[in-house]
PDB file of N, CA, C, O and CB in Angstrom:
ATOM      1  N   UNK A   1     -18.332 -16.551  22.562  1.00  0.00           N
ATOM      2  CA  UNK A   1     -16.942 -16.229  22.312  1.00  0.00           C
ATOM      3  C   UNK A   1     -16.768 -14.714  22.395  1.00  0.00           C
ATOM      4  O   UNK A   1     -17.379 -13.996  21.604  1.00  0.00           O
ATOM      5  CB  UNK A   1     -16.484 -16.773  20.932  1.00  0.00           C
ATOM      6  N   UNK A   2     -15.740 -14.065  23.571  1.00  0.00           N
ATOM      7  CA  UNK A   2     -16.039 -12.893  23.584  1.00  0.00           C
ATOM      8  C   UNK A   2     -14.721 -12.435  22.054  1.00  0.00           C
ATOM      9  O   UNK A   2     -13.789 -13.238  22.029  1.00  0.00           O
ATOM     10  CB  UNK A   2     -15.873 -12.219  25.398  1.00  0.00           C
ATOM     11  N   UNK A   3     -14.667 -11.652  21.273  1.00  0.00           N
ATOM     12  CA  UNK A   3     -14.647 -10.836  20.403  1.00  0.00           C
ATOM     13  C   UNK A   3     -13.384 -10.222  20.984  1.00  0.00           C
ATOM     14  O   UNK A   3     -13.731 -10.138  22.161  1.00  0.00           O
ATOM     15  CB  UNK A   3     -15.907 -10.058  20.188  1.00  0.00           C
ATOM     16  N   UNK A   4     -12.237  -9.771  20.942  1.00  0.00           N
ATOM     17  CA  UNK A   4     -11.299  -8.700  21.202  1.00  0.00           C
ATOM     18  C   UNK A   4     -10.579  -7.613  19.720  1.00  0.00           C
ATOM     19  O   UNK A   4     -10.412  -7.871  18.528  1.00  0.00           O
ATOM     20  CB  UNK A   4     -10.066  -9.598  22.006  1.00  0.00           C
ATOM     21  N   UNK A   5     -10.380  -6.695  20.341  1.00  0.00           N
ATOM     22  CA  UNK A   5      -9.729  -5.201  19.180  1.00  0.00           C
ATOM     23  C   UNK A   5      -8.588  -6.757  18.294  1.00  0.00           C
ATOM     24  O   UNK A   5      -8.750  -7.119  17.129  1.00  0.00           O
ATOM     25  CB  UNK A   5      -8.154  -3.075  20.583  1.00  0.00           C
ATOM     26  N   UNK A   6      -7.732  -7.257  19.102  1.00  0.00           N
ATOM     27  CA  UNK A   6      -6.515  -7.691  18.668  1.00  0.00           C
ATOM     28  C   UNK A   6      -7.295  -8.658  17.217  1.00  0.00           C
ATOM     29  O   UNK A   6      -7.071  -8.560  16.011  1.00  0.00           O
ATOM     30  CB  UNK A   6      -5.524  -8.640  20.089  1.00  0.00           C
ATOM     31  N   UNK A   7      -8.409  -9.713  18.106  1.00  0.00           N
ATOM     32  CA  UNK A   7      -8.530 -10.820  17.115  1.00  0.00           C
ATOM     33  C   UNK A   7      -9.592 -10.346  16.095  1.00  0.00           C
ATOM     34  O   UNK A   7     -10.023 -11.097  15.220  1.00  0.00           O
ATOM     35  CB  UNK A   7      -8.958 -12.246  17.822  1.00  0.00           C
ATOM     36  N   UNK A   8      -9.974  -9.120  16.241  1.00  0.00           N
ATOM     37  CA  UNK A   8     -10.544  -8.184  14.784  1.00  0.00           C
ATOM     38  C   UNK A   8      -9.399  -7.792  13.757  1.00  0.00           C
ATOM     39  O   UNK A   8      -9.516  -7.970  12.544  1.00  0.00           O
ATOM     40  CB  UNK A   8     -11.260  -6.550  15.268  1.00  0.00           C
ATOM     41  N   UNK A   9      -8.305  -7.253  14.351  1.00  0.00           N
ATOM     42  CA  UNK A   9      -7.412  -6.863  13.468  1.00  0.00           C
ATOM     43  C   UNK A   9      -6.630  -7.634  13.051  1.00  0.00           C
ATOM     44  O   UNK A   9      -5.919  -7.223  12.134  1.00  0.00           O
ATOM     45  CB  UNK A   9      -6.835  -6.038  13.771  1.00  0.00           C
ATOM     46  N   UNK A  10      -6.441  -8.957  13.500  1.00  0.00           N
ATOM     47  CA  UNK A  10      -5.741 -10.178  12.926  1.00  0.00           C
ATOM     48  C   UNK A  10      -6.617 -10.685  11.847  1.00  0.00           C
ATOM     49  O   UNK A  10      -6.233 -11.055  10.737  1.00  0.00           O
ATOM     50  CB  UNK A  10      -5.468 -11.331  14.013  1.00  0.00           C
ATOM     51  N   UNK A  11      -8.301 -10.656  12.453  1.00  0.00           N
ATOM     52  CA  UNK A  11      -8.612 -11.507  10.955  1.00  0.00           C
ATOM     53  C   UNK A  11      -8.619 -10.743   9.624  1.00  0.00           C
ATOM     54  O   UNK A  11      -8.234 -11.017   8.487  1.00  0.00           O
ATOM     55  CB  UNK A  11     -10.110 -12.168  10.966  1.00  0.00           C
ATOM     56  N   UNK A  12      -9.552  -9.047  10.540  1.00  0.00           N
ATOM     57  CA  UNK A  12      -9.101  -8.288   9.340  1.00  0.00           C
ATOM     58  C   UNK A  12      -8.135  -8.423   8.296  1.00  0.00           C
ATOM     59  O   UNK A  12      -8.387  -8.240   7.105  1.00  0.00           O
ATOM     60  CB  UNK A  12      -8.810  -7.382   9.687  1.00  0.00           C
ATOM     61  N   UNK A  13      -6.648  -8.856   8.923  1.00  0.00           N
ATOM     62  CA  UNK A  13      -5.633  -8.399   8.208  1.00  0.00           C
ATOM     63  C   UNK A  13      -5.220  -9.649   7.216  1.00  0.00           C
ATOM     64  O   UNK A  13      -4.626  -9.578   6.140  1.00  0.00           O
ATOM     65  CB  UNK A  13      -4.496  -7.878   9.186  1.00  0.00           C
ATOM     66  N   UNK A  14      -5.785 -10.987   8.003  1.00  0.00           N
ATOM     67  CA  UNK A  14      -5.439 -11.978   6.903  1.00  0.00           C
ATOM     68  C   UNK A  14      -6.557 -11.932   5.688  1.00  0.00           C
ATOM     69  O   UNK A  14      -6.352 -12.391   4.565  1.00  0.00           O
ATOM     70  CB  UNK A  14      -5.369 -13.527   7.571  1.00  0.00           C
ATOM     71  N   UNK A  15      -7.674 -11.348   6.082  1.00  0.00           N
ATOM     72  CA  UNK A  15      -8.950 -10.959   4.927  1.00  0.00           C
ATOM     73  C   UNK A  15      -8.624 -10.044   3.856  1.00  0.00           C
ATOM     74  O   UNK A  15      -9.109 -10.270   2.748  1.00  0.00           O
ATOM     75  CB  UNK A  15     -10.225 -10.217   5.603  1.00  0.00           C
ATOM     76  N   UNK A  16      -7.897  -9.075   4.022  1.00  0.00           N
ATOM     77  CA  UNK A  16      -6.800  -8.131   3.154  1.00  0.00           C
ATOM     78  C   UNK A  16      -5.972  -8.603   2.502  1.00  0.00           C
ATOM     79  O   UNK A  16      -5.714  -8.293   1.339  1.00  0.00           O
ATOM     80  CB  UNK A  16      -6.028  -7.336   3.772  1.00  0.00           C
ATOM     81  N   UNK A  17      -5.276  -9.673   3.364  1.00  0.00           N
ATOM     82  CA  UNK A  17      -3.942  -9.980   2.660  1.00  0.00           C
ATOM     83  C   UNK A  17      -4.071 -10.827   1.088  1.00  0.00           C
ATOM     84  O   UNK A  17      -3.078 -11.128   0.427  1.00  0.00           O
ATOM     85  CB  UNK A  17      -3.047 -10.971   3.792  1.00  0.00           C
ATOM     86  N   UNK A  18      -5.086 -11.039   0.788  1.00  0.00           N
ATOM     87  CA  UNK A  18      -5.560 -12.167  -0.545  1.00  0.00           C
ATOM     88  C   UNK A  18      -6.046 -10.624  -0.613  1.00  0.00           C
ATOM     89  O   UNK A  18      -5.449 -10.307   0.416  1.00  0.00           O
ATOM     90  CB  UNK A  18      -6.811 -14.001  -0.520  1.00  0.00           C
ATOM     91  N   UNK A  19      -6.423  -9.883  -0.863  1.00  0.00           N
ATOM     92  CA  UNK A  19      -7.124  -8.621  -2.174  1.00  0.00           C
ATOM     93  C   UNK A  19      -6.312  -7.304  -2.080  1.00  0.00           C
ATOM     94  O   UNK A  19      -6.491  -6.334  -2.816  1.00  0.00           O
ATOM     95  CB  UNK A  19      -9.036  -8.034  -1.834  1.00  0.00           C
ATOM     96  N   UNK A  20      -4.948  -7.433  -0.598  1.00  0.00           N
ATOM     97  CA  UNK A  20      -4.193  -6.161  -0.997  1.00  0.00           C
ATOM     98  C   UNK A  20      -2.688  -6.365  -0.928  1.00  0.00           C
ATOM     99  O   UNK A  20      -2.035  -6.829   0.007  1.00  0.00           O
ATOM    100  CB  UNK A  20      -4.581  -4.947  -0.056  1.00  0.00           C
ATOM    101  N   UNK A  21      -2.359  -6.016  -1.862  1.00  0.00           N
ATOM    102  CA  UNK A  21      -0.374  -5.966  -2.210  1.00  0.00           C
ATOM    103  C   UNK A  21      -0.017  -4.605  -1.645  1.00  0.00           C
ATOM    104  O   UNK A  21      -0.385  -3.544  -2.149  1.00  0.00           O
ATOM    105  CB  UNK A  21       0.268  -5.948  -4.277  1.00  0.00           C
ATOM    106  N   UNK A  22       1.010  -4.767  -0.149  1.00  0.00           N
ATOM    107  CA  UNK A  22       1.725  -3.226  -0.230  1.00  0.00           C
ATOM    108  C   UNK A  22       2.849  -2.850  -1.177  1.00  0.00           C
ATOM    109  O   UNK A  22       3.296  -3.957  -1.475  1.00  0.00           O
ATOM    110  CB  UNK A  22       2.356  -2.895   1.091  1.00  0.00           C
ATOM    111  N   UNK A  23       3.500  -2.041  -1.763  1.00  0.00           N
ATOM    112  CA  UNK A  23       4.711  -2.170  -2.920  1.00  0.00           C
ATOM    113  C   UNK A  23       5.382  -0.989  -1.646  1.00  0.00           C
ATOM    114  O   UNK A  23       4.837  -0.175  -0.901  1.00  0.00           O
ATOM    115  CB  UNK A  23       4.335  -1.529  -5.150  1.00  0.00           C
ATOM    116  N   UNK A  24       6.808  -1.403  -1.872  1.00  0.00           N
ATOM    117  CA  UNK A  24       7.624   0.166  -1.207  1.00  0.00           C
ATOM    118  C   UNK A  24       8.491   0.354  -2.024  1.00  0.00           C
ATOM    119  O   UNK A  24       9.225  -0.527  -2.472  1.00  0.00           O
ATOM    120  CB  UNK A  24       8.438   0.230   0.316  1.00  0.00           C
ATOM    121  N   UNK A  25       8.522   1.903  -2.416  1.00  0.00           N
ATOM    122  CA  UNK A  25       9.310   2.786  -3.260  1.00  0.00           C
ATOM    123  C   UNK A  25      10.285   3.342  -2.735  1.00  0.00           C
ATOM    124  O   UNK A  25      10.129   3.717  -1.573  1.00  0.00           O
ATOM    125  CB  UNK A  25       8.685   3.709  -3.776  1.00  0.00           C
ATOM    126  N   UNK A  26      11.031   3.478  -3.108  1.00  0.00           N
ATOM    127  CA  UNK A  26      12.126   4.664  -2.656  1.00  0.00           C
ATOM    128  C   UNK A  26      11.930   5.694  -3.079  1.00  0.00           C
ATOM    129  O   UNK A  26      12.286   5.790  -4.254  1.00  0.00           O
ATOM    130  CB  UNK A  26      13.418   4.562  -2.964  1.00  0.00           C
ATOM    131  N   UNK A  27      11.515   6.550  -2.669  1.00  0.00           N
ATOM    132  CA  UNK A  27      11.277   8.274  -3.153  1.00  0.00           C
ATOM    133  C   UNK A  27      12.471   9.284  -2.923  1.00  0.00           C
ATOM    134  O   UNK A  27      13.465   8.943  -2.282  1.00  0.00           O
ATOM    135  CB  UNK A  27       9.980   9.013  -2.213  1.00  0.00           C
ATOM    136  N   UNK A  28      12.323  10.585  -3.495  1.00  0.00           N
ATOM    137  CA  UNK A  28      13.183  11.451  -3.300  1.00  0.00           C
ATOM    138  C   UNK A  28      13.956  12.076  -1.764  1.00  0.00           C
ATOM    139  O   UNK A  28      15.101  12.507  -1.631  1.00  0.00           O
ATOM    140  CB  UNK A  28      12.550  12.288  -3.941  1.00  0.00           C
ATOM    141  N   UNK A  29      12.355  11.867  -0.236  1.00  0.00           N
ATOM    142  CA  UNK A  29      13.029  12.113   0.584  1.00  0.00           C
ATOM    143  C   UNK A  29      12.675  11.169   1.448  1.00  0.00           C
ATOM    144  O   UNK A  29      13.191  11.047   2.558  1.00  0.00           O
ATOM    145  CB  UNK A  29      13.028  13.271   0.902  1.00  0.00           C
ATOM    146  N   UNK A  30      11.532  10.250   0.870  1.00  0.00           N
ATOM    147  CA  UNK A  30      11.536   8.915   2.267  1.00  0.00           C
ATOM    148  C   UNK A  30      10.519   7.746   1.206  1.00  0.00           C
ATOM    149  O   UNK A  30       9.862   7.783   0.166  1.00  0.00           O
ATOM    150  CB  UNK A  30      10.312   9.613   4.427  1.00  0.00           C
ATOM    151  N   UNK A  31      10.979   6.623   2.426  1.00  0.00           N
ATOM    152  CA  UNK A  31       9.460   5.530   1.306  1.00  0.00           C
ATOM    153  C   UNK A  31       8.252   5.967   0.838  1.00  0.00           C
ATOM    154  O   UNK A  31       7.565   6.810   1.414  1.00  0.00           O
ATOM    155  CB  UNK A  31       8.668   4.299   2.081  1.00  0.00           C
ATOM    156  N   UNK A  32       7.921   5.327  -0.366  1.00  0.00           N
ATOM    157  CA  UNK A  32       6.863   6.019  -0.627  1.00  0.00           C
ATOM    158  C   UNK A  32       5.829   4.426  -0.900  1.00  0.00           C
ATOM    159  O   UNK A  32       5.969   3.521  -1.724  1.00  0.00           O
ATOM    160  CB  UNK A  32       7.173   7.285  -2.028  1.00  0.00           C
ATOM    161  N   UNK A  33       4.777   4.647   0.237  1.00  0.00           N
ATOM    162  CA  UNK A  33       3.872   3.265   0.107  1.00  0.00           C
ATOM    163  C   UNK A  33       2.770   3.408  -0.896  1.00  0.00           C
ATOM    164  O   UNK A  33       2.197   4.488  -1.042  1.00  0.00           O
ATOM    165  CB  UNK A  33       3.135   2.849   1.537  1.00  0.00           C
ATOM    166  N   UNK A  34       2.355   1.970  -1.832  1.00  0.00           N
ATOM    167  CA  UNK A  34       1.200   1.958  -2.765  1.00  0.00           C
ATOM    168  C   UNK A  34       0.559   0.611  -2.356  1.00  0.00           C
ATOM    169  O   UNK A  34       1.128  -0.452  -2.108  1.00  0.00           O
ATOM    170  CB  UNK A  34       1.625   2.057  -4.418  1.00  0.00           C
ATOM    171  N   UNK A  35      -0.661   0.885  -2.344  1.00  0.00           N
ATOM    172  CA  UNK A  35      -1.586  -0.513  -2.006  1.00  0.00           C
ATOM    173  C   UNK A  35      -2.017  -0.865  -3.230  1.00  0.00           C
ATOM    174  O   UNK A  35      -2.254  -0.115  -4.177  1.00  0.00           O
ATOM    175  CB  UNK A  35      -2.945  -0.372  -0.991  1.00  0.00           C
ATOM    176  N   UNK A  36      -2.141  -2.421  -3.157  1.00  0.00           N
ATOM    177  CA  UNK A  36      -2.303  -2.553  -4.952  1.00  0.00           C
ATOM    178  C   UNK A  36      -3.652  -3.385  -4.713  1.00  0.00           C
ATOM    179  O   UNK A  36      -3.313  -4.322  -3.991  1.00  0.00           O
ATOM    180  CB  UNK A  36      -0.778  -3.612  -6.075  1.00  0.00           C
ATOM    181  N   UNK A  37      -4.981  -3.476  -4.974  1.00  0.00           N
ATOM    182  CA  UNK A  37      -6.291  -3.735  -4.840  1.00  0.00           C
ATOM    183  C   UNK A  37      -6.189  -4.633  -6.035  1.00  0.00           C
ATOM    184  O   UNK A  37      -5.088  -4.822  -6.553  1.00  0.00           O
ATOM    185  CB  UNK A  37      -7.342  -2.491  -4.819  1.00  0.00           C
ATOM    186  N   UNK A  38      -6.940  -5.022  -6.358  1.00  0.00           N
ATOM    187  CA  UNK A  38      -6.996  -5.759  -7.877  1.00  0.00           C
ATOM    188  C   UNK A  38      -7.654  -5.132  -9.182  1.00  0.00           C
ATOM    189  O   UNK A  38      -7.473  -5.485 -10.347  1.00  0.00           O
ATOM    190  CB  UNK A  38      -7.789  -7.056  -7.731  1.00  0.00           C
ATOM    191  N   UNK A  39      -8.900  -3.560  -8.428  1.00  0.00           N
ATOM    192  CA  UNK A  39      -8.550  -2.910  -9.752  1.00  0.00           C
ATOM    193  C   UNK A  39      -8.241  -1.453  -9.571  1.00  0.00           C
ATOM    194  O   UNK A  39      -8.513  -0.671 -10.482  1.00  0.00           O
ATOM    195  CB  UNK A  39      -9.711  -3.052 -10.781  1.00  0.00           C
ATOM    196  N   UNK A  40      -7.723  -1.060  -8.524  1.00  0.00           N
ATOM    197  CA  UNK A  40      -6.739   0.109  -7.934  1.00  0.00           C
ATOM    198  C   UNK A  40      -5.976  -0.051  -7.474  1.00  0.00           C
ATOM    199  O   UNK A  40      -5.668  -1.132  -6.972  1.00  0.00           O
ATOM    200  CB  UNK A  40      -6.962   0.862  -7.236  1.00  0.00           C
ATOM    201  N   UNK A  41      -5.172   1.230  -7.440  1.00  0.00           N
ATOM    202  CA  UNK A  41      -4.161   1.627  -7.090  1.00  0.00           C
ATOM    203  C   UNK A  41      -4.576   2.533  -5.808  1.00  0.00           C
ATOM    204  O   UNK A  41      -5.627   3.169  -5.892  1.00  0.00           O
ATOM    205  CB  UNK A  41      -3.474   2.202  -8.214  1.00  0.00           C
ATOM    206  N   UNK A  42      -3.863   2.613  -4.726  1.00  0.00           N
ATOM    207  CA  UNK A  42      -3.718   3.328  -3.622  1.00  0.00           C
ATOM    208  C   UNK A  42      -2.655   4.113  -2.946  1.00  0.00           C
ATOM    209  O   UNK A  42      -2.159   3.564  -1.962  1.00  0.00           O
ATOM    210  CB  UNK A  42      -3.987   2.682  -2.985  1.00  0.00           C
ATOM    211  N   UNK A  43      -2.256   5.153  -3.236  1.00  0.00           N
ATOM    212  CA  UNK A  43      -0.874   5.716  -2.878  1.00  0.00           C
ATOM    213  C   UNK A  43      -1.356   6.116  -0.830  1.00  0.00           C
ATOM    214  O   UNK A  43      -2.166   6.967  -0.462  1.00  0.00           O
ATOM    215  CB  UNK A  43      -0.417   7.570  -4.263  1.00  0.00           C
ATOM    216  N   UNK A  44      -0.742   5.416  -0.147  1.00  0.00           N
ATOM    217  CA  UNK A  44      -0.817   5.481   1.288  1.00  0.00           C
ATOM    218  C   UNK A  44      -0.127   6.987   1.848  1.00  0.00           C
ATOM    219  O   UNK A  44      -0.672   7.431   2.858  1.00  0.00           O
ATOM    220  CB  UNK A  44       0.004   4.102   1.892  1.00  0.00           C
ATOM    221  N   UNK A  45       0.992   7.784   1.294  1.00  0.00           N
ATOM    222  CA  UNK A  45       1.263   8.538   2.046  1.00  0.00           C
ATOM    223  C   UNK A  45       1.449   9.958   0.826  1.00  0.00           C
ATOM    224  O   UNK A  45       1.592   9.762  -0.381  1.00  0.00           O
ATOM    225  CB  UNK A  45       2.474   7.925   2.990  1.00  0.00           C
ATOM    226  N   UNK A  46       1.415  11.042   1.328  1.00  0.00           N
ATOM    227  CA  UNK A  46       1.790  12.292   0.283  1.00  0.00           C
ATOM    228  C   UNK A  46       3.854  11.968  -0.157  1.00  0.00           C
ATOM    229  O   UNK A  46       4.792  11.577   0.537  1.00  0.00           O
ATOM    230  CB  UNK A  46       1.405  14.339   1.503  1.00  0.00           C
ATOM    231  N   UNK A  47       3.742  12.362  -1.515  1.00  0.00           N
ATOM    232  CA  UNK A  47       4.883  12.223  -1.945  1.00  0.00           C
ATOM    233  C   UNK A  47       5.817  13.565  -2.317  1.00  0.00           C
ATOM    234  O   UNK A  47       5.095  14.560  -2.263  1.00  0.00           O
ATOM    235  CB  UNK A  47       4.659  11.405  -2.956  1.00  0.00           C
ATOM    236  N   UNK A  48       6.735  13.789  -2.556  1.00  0.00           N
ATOM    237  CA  UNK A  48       7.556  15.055  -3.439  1.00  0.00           C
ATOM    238  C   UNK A  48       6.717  15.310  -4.447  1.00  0.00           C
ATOM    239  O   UNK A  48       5.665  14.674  -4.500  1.00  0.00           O
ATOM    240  CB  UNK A  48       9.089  14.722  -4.136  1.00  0.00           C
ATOM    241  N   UNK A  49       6.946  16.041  -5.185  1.00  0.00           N
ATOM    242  CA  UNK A  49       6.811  16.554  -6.275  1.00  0.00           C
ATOM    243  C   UNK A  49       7.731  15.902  -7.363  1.00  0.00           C
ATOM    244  O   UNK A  49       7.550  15.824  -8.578  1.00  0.00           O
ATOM    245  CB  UNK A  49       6.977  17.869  -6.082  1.00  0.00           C
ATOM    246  N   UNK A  50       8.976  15.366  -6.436  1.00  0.00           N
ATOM    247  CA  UNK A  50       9.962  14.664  -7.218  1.00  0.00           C
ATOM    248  C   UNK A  50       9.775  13.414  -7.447  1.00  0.00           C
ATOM    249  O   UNK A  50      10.391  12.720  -8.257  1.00  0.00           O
ATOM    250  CB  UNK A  50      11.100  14.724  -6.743  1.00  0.00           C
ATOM    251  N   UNK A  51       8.795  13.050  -6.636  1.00  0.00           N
ATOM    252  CA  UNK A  51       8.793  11.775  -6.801  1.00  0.00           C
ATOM    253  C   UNK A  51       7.796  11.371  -8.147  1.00  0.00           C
ATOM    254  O   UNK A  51       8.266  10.536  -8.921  1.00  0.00           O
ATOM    255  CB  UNK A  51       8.369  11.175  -5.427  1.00  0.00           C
ATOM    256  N   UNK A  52       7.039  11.685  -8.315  1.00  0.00           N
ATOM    257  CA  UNK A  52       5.553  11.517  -9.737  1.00  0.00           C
ATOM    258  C   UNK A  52       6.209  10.682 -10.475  1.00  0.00           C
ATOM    259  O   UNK A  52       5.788   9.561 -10.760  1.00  0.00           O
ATOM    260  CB  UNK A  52       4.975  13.056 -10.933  1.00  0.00           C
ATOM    261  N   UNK A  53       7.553  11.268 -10.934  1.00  0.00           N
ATOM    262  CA  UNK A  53       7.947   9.996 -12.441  1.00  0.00           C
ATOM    263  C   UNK A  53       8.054   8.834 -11.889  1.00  0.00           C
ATOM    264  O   UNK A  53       7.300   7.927 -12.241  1.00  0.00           O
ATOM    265  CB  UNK A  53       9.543  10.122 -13.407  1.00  0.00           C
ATOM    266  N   UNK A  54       9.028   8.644 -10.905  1.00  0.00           N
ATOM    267  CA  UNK A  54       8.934   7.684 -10.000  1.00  0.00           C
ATOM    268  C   UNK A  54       7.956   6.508  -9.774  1.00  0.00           C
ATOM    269  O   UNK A  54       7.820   5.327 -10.094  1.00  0.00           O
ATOM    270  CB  UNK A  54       8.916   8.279  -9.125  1.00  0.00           C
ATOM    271  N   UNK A  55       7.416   7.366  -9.127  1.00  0.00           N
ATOM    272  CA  UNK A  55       5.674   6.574  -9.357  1.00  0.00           C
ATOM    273  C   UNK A  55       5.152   6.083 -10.552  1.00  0.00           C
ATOM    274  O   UNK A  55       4.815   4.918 -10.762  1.00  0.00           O
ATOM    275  CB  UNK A  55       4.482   7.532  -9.100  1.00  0.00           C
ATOM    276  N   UNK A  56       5.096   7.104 -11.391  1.00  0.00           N
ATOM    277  CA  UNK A  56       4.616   5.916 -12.472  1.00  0.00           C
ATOM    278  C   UNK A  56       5.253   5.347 -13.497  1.00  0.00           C
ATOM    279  O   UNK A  56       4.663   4.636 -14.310  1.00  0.00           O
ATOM    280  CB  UNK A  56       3.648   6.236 -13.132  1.00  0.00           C
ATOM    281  N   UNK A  57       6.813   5.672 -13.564  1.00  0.00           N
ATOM    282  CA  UNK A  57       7.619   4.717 -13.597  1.00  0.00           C
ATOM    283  C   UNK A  57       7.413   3.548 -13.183  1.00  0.00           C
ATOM    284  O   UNK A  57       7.409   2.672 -14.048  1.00  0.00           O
ATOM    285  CB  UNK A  57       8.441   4.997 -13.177  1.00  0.00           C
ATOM    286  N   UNK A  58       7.225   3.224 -12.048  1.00  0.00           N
ATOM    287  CA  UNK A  58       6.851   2.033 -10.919  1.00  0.00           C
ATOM    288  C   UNK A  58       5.413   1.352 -11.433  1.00  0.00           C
ATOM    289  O   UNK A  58       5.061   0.183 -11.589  1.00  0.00           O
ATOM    290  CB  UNK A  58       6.612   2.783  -9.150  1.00  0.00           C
ATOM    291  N   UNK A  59       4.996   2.165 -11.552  1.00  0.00           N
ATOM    292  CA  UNK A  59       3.078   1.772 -11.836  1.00  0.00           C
ATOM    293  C   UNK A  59       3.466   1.192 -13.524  1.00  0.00           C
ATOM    294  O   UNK A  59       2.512   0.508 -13.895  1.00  0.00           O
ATOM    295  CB  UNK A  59       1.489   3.811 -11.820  1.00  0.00           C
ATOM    296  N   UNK A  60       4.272   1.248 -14.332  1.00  0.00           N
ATOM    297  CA  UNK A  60       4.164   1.334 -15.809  1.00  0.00           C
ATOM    298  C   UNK A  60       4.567  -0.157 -15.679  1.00  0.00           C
ATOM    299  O   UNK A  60       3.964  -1.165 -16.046  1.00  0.00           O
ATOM    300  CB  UNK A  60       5.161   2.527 -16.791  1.00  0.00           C
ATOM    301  N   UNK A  61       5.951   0.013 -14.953  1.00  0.00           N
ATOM    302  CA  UNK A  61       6.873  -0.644 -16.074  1.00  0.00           C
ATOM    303  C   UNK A  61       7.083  -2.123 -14.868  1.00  0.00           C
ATOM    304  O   UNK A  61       7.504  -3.210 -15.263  1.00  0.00           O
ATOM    305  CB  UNK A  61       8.712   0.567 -16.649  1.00  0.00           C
ATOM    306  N   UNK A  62       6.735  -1.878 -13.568  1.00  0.00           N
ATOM    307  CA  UNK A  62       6.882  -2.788 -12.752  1.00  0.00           C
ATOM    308  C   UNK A  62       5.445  -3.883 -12.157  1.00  0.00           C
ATOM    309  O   UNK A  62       5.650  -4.779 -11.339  1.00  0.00           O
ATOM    310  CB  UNK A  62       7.537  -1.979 -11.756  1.00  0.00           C
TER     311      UNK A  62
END
């Protein structure tokens, strides 16, 4: 069975999908993405400065 990029990143991605949650935020000047692992947290992109409460606002209470 030859192997292709595509049907690596498909299984990859259903192998992820049971151990990772994406969450999207609304931040101060654009989305702000968090990967949720089962015992981390992963912030995917740099945020404001404005955004921090935000965040863990989000991380606390949601």
């Amino acid at each position: 069975m030859l192997l292709t990029s595509s049907y690596l990143a498909i299984r990859l991605s259903d192998q992820l999908a049971g151990l990772m949650k994406i969450h999207q935020i609304s931040g101060y000047i654009q989305q702000i993405y968090l990967a949720e692992y089962p015992e981390k947290l992963l912030l995917l992109d740099g945020a404001s400065r404005a955004d921090v409460g935000t965040i863990l606002r989000y991380i606390r209470d949601d």
